[in-house]
N, C-alpha and C positions, 0 to 999 in steps of 0.2 A: 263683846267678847265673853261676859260671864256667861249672858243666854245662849249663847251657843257652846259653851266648854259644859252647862248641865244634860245636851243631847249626846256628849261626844264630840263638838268638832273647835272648829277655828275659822273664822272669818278673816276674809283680807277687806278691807275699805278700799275707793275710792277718795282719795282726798278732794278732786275736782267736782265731783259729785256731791260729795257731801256741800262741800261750800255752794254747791249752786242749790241744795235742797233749803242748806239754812237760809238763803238770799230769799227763795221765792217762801219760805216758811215765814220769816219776817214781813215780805212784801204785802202777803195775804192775813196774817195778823192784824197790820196797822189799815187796811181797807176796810175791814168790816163794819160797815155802817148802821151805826145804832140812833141813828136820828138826831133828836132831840136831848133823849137818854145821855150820851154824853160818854157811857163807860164802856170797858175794853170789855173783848171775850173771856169768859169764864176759862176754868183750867181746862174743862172737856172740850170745850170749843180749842183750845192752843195745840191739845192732845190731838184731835182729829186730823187738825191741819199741820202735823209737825208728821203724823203718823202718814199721813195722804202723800208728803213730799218727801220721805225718806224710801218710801216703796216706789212711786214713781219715778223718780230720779238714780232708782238701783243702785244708792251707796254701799250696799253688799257688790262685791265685784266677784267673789269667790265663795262658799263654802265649801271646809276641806275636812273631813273624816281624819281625828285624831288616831293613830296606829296604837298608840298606847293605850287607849283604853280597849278592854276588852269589855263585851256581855257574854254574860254566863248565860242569860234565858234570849228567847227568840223575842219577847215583845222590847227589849234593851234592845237589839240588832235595828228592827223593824220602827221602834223610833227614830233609829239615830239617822237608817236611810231616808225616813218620810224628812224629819229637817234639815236634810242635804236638799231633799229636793224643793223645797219652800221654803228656805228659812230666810233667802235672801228678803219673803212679805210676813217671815213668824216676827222675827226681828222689829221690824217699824211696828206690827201691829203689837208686843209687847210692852215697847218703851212707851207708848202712850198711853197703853193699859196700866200700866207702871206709874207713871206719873199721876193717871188718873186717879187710880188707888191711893197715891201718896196725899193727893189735897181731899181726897173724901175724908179720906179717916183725918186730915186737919181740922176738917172744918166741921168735922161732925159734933152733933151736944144729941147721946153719947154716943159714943164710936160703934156699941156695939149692934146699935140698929142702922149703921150707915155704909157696909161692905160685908159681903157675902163670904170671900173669902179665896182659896185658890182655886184658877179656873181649868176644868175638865180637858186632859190630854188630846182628848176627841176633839173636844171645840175650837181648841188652838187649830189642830190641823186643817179645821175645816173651814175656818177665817185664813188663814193660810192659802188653802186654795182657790178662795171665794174671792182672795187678793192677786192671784197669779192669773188669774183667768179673766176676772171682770175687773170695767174700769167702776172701784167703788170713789164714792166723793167724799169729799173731810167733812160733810156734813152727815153723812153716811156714820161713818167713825167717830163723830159727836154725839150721835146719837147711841151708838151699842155703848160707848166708854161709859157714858150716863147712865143707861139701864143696867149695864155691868158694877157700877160701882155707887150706883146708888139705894 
């Protein structure tokens, strides 16, 4: 709800949806075989595959253009329509950016060499469409979180 109230809108969920995204998000967490090694996936790794199952299982049911907000300038309009029309994959690809960002800057010694900082309104849209269009894999999306926020 908050990423979508900074475009202008409101999201309706899914309840059924989500719960089957968090099932098979869980499912594919605890698969990942690391051999020997012994330990679980890193953050970007949980981030990819939380990210992968919330755009594929479309727990955006709706995105709905807030009446009360207005824009005064034409690129505020022209944002708020591009994430009506993708935000149902801006959304997933967000929260795992989000997260991702949140364990960089944890784990970083020091922080300030370990996150770039916020990401270009263009690139969004264009991971957005990149999401609406192709099937990308959570391996796919472990990998950009990584290069994004390392």
């Amino acid at each position: 709800m908050q990423f979508a109230a900074t475009y202008g809108c409101e999201v309706e969920f899914s309840k059924r949806r989500l719960d089957e995204a968090h099932y098979l998000w869980l499912r594919d967490v605890e698969r990942i075989d690391f051999g020997d090694r012994g330990n679980k996936p890193d953050a970007f790794k949980r981030a990819g595959i939380l990210a992968y199952w919330l755009r594929r299982r479309l727990v955006i049911a709706d995105v709905i253009p807030m009446e009360s907000v207005a824009y005064d300038t034409p690129y505020g309009q022209a944002r708020r329509d591009r994430f009506v029309m993708n935000g149902a994959e801006i959304i997933p690809f967000l929260i795992g950016y989000n997260l991702s960002k949140y364990f960089s800057i944890a784990l970083a010694e020091p922080v300030e060499t370990r996150f770039r900082g916020a990401l270009d309104e263009d690139f969004v849209w264009d991971v957005g469409r990149l999401l609406r269009i192709n099937n990308v894999s959570p391996h796919a999306l472990y990998l950009l979180y990584r290069a994004l926020c390392m």
